[in-house]
LOMIDREN-15999 format. One record per residue (C-alpha): residue number from 0; residue in one letter; x, y, z. Coordinates in nm, 4 decimals, decimal comma. Example, Ala and Ser with C-alpha at 12.3 -4.5 7.8 and 13.67 -1.06 7.14 Angstrom:
<kolmars>
<0 A <1,2300 -0,4500 0,7800>>
<1 S <1,3670 -0,1060 0,7140>>
</kolmars>
This chain:
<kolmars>
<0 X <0,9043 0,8369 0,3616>>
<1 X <1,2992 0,7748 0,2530>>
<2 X <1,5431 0,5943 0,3591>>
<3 X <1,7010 0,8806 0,5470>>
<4 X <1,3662 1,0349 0,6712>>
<5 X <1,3209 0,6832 0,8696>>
<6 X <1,3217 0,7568 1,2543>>
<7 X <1,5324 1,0474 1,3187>>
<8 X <1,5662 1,0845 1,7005>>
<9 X <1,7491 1,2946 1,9018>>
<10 X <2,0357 1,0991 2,1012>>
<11 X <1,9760 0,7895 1,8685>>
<12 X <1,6042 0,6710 2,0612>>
<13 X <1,4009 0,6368 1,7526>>
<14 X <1,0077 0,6861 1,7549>>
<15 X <0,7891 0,4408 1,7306>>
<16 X <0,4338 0,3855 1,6195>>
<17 X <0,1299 0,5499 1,8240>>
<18 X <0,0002 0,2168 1,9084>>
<19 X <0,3366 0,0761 2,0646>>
<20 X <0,3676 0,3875 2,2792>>
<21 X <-0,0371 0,2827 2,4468>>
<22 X <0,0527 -0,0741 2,4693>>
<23 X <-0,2355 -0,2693 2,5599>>
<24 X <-0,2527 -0,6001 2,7578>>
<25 X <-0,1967 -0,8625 2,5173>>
<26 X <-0,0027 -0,6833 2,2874>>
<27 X <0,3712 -0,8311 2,2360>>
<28 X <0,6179 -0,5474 2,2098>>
<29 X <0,9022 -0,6559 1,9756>>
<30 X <1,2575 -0,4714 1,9989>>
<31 X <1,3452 -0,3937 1,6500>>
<32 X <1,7749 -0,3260 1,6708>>
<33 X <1,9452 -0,2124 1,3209>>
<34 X <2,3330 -0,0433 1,3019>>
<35 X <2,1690 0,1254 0,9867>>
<36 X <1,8494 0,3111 0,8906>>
<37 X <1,5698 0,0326 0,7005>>
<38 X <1,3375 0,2078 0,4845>>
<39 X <0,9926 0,1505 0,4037>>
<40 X <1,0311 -0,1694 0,1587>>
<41 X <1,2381 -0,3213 0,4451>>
<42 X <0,9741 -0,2692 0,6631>>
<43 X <0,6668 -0,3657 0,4694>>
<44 X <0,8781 -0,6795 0,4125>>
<45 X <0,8899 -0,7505 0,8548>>
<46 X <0,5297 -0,6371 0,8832>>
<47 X <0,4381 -0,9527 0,6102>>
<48 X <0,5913 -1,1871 0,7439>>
<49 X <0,4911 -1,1351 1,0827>>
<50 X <0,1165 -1,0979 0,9011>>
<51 X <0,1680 -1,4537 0,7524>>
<52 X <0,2592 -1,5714 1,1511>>
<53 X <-0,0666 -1,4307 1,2135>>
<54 X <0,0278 -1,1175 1,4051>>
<55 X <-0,0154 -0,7360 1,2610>>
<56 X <0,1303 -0,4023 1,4106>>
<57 X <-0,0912 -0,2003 1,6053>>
<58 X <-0,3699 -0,4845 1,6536>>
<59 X <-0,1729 -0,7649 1,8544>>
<60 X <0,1723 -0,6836 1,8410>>
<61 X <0,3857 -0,3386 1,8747>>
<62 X <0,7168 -0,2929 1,7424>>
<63 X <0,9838 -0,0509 1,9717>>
<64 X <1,2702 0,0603 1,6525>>
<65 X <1,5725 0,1598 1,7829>>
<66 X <1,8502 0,2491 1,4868>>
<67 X <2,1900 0,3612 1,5272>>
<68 X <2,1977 0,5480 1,2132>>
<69 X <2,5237 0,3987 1,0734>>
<70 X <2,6778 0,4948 1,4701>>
<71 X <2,7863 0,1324 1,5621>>
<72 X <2,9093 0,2230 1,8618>>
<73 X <2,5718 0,3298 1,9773>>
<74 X <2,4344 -0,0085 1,9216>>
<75 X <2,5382 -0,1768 2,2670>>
<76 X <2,3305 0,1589 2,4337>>
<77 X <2,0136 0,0756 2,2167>>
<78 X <2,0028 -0,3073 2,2711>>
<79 X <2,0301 -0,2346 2,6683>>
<80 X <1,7272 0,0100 2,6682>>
<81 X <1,5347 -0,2738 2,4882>>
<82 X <1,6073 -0,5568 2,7255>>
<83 X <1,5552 -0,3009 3,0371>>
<84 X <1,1565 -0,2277 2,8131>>
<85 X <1,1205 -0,6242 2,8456>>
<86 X <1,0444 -0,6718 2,5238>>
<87 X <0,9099 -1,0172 2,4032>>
<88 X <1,1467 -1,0864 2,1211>>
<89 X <1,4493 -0,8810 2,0006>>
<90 X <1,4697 -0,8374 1,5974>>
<91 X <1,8180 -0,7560 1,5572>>
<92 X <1,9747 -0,7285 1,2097>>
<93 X <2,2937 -0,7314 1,0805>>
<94 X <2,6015 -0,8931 1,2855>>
<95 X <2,6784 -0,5430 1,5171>>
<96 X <2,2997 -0,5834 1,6319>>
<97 X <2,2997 -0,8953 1,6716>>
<98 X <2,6381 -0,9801 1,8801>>
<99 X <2,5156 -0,6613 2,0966>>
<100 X <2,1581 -0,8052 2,1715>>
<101 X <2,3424 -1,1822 2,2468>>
<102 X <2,5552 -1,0213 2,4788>>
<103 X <2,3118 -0,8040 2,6815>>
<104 X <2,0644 -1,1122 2,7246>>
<105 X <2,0269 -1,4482 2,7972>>
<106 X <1,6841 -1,4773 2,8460>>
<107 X <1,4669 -1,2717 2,6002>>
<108 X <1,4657 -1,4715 2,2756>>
<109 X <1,6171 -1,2828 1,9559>>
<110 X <1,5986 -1,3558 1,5362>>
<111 X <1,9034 -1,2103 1,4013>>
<112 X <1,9235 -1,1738 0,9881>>
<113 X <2,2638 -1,1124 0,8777>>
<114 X <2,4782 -1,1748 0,5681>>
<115 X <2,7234 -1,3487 0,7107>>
<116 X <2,7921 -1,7198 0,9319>>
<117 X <2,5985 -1,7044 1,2220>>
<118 X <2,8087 -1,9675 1,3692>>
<119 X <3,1526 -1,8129 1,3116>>
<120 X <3,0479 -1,5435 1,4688>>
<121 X <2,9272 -1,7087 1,7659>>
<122 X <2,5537 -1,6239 1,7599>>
<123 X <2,5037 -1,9862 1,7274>>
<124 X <2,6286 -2,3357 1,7888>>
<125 X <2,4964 -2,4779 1,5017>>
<126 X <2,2139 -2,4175 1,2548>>
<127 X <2,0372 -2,6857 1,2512>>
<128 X <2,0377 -2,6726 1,6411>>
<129 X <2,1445 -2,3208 1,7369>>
<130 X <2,0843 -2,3495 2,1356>>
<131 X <1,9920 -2,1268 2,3473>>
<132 X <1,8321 -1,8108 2,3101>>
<133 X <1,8774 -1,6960 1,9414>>
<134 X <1,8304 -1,8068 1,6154>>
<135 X <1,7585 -1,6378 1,2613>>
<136 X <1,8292 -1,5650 0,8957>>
<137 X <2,0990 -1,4932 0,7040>>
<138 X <2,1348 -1,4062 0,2959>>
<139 X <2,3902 -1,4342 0,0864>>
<140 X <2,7019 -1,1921 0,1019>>
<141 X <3,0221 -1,3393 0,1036>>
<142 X <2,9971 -1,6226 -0,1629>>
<143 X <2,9253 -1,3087 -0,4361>>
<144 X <3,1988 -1,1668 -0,5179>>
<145 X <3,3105 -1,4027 -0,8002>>
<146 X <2,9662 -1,3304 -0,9914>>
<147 X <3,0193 -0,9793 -0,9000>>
<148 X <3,3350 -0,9409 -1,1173>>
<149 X <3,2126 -1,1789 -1,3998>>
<150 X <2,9379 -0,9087 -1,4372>>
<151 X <3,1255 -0,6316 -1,3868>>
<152 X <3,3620 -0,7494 -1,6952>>
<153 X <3,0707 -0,8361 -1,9122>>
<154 X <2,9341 -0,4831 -1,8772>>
<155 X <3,3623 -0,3617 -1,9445>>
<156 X <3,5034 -0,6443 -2,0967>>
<157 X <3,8612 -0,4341 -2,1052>>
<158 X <3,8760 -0,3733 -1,7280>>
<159 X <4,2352 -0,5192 -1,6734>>
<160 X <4,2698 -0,3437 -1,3083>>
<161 X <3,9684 -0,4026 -1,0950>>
<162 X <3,9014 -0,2315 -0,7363>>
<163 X <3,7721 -0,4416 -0,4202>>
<164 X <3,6422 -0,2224 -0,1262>>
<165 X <3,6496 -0,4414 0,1635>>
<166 X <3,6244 -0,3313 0,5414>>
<167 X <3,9053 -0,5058 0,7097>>
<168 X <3,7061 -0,5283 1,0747>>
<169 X <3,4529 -0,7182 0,8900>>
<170 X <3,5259 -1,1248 0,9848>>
<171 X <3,3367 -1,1682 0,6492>>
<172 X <3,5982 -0,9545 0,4441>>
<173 X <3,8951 -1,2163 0,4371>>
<174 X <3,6265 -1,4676 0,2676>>
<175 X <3,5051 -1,1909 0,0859>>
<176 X <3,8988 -1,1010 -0,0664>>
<177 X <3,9509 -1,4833 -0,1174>>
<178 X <3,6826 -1,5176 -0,3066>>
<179 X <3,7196 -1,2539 -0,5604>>
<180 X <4,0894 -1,2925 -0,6329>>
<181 X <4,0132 -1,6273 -0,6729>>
<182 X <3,8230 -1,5017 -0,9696>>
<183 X <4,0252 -1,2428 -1,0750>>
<184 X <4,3336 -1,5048 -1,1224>>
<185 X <4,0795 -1,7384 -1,3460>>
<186 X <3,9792 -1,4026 -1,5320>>
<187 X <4,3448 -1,2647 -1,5424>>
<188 X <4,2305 -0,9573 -1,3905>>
<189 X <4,4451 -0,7298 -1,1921>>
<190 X <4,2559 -0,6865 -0,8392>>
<191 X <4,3626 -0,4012 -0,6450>>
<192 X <4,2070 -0,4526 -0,2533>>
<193 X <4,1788 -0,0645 -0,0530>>
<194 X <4,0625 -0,1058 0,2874>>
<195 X <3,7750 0,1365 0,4816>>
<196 X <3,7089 0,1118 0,8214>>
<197 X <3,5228 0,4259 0,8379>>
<198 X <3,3380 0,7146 0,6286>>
<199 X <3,6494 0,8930 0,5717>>
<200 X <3,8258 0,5688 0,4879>>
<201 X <3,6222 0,5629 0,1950>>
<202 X <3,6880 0,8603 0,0154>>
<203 X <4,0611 0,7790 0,0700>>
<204 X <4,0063 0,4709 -0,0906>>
<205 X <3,8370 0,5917 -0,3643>>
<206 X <4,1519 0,8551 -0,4256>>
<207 X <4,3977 0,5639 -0,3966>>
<208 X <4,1787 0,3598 -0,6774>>
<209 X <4,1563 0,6544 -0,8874>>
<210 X <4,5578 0,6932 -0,8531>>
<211 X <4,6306 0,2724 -0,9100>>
<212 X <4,4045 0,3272 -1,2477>>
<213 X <4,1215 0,0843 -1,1715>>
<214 X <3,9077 0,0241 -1,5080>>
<215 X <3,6405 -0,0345 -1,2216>>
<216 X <3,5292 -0,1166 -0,8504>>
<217 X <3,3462 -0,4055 -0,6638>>
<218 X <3,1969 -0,3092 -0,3716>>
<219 X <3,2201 -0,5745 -0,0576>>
<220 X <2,9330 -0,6593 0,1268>>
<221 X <2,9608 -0,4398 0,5145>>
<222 X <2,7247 -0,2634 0,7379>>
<223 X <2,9374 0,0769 0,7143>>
<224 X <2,8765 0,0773 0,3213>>
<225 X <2,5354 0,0182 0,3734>>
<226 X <2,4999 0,2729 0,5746>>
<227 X <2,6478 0,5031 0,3116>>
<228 X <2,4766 0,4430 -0,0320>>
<229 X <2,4726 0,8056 -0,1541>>
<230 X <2,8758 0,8328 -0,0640>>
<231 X <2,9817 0,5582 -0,2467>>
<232 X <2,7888 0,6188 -0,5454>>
<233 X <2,8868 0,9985 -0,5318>>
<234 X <3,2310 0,8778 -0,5693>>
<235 X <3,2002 0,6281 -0,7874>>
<236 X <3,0701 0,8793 -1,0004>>
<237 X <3,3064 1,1621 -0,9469>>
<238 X <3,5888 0,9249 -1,0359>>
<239 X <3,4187 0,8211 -1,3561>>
<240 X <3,4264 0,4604 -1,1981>>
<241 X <3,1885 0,1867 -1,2986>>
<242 X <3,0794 0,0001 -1,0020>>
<243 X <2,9038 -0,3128 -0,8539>>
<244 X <2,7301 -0,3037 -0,5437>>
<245 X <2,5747 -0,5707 -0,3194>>
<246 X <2,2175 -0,4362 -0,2316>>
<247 X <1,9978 -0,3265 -0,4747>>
<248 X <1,9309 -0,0134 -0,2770>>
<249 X <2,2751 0,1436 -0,4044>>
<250 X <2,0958 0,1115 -0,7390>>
<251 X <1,8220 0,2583 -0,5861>>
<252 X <2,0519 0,5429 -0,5046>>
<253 X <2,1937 0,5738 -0,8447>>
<254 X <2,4875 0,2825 -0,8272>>
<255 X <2,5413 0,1650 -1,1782>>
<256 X <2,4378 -0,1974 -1,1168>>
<257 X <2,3955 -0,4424 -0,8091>>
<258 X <2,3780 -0,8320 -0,7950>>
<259 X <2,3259 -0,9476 -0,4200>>
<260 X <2,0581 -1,1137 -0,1829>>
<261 X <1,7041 -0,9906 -0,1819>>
<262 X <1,6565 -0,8158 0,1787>>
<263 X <1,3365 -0,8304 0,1446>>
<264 X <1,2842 -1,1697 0,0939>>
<265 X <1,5263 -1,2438 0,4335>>
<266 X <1,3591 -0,9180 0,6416>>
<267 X <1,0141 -1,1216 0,5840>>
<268 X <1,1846 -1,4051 0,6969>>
<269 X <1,2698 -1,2944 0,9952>>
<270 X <0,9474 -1,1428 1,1073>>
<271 X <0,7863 -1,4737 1,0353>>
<272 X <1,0355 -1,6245 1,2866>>
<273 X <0,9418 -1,3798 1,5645>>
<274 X <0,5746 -1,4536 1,5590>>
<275 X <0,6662 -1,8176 1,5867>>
<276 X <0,8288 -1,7056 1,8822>>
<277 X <0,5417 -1,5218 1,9944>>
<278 X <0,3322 -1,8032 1,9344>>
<279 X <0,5334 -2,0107 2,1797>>
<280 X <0,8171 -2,1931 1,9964>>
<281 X <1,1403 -2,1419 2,1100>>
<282 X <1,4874 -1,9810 1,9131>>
<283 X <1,6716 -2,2946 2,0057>>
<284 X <1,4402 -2,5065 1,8348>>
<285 X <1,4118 -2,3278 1,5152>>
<286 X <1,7183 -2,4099 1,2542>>
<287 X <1,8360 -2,0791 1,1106>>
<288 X <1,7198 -2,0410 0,7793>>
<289 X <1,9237 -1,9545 0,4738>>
<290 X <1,7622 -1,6733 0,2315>>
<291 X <1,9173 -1,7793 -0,1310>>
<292 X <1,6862 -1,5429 -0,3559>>
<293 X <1,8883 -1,2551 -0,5170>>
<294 X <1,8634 -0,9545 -0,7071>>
<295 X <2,0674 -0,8095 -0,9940>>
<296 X <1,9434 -0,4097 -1,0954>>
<297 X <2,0931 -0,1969 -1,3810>>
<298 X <2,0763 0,1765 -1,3767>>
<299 X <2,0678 0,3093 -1,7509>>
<300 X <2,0785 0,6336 -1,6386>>
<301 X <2,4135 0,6313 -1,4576>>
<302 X <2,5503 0,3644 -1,7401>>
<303 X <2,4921 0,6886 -1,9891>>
<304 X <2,6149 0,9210 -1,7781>>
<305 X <2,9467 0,6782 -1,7618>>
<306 X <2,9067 0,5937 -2,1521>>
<307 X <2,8523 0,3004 -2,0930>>
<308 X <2,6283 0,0652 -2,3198>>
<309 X <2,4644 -0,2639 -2,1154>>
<310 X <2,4891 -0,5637 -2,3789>>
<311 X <2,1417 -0,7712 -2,4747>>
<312 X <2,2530 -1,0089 -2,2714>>
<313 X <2,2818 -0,8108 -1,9947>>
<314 X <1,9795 -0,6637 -2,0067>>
<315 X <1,7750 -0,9588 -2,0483>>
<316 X <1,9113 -1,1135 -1,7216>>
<317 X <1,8395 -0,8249 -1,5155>>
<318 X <1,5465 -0,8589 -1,2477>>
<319 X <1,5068 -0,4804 -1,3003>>
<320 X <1,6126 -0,2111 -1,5115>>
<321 X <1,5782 0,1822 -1,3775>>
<322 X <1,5580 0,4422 -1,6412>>
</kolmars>
């Protein structure tokens, strides 16, 4: 199964397993709440680490998906037909989810994982203490974008003019635009910010890179261009663009290179926090934890579409290298 094949539902109620639908006493049902689709590695990654808390799908615990497909505005609907299945825990990931599930309960605990600060946002009051009901995990985003560019001018050391693709309704993408000018300044690179707010946003943005003469593009760490891996590297390619992403599955998709937080690694984190739930402990007892493992990818393919050659050095850093 693909990323896009996951749970396709009519009206945005995603399928679930056959052993959630005949829940059994003594099964916990977990809401699982995503703003964009999680394919299969995501998933294997929950299903360990609530295996490592001792609980396995199908045998003692059920798992309810709901995904809104990239449709944030369907997310508050989704999280409401969760709390009114009373499930046991609410897995909600990425900040949309998450704020959504906080808001429509009090009561049912939730893990949140999210690339951004749990306690800006307001998800939490602390993290070593977050209160309440909700706790969770969150992986590096923001704090990237400086070793973004320094690769992205090691792989074209003549980029003068550099592109940042930030989402403006993000509260992450002001840290995120610091951050990498910041490092542009020290590099004496040009940085030229375009804004998206939504999937048409982006191809305009792309057009108004191509006409500023970007050498090449970083692209900021936000749900929407998450949700839209096969867009952005489309473009990217059409404009003859070399570009950086911040999830290895745009590299997946064909993105020239990515440096970013392993999902995986925080996705298993997060499953091992619900079955401590399940077990008995409680959200507001449980600091949030901090995924720091990352990933940097290189596509050789697309780098010969581009002409591009990776240096040595490069290529001996890289976790992975598709061919």
């Amino acid at each position: 199964m693909n990323r896009r094949e996951f749970i396709t539902l009519l009206g945005g109620a995603t399928a679930w397993p056959l052993a959630a639908r005949a829940q059994q006493p003594g099964v916990a049902l977990i809401g699982l709440l995503a703003g964009t689709q999680l394919d299969d590695r995501m998933l294997s990654a929950i299903r360990q680490g609530l295996k490592e808390a001792g609980y396995v799908e199908g045998r003692n615990v059920a798992i309810k998906y709901r995904t809104a497909d990239g449709r944030f505005n369907r997310v508050p609907g989704l999280t409401a037909e969760l709390v009114a299945d009373r499930v046991a825990v609410i897995l909600a990931f990425g900040p949309p989810a998450a704020l959504a599930a906080k808001a429509a309960t009090g009561t049912i605990p939730i893990v949140f994982v999210i690339g951004a600060d749990p306690v800006e946002l307001g998800l939490v009051s602390s993290l070593n203490r977050p209160g309440a009901n909700v706790t969770g995990v969150t992986f590096l985003v923001t704090a990237l974008g400086a070793k973004r560019l320094e690769l992205l001018r090691e792989l074209v050391p003549n980029a003068k003019i550099v592109g940042l693709l930030v989402n403006p309704t993000n509260p992450t993408s002001e840290f995120q635009t610091t951050d990498t000018q910041n490092a542009a300044r020290a590099l004496g690179v040009e940085l030229v910010i375009q804004n998206a707010r939504s999937e048409s946003d982006i191809d305009t943005a792309f057009e108004s890179l191509a006409q500023e003469r970007v050498n090449a593009v970083i692209i900021g760490g936000d749900q929407l261009f998450t949700s839209r891996p096969d867009q952005l590297v489309a473009l990217a390619a059409r404009h003859a663009l070399p570009a950086i992403h911040y999830l290895r599955e745009f590299a997946d998709a064909g993105g020239l290179i990515s440096y970013g937080a392993s999902i995986t690694d925080a996705y298993r984190l997060g499953g091992g926090y619900v079955g401590r739930i399940l077990k008995g402990e409680k959200p507001a007892d449980l600091p949030v934890q901090q995924s720091t493992k990352t990933e940097f990818l290189i596509n050789l393919k697309t780098a010969k579409t581009l002409g591009l050659t990776f240096p040595i050095t490069l290529l001996g850093r890289a976790d992975e290298v598709i061919e």
